[in-house]
C-alpha positions as CSV (number, residue, x, y, z in Angstrom):
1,X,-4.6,-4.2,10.1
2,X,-7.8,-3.7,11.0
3,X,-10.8,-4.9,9.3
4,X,-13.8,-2.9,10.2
5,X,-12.6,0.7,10.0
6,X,-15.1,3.9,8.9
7,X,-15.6,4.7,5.6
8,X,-14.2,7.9,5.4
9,X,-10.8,6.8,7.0
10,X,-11.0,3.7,4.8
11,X,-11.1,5.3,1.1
12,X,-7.8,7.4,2.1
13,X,-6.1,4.3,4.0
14,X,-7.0,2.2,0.9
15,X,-5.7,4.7,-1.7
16,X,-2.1,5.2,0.9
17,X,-2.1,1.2,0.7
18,X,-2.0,1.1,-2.8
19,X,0.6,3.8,-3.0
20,X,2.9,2.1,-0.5
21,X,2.3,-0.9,-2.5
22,X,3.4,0.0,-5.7
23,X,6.6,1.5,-4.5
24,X,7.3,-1.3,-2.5
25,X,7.1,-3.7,-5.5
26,X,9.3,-1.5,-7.1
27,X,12.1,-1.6,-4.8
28,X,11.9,-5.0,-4.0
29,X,11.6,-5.9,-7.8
30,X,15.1,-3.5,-8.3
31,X,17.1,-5.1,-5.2
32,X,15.7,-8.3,-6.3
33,X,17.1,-7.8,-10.6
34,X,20.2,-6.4,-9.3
């Protein structure tokens, strides 16, 4: 994790994070209900 990274690289890294994110909290919220 880097914190000085271009911009250009940044945006798209940011929007992946948020992706990965979500699905993460979704799998962990499942294993963590059932």
């Amino acid at each position: 994790m880097r914190s000085v990274t271009p911009p250009r690289y940044n945006s798209k890294q940011q929007i992946h994070r948020k992706h990965f994110l979500l699905k993460n909290r979704r799998v962990f919220i499942r294993r963590f209900i059932n």
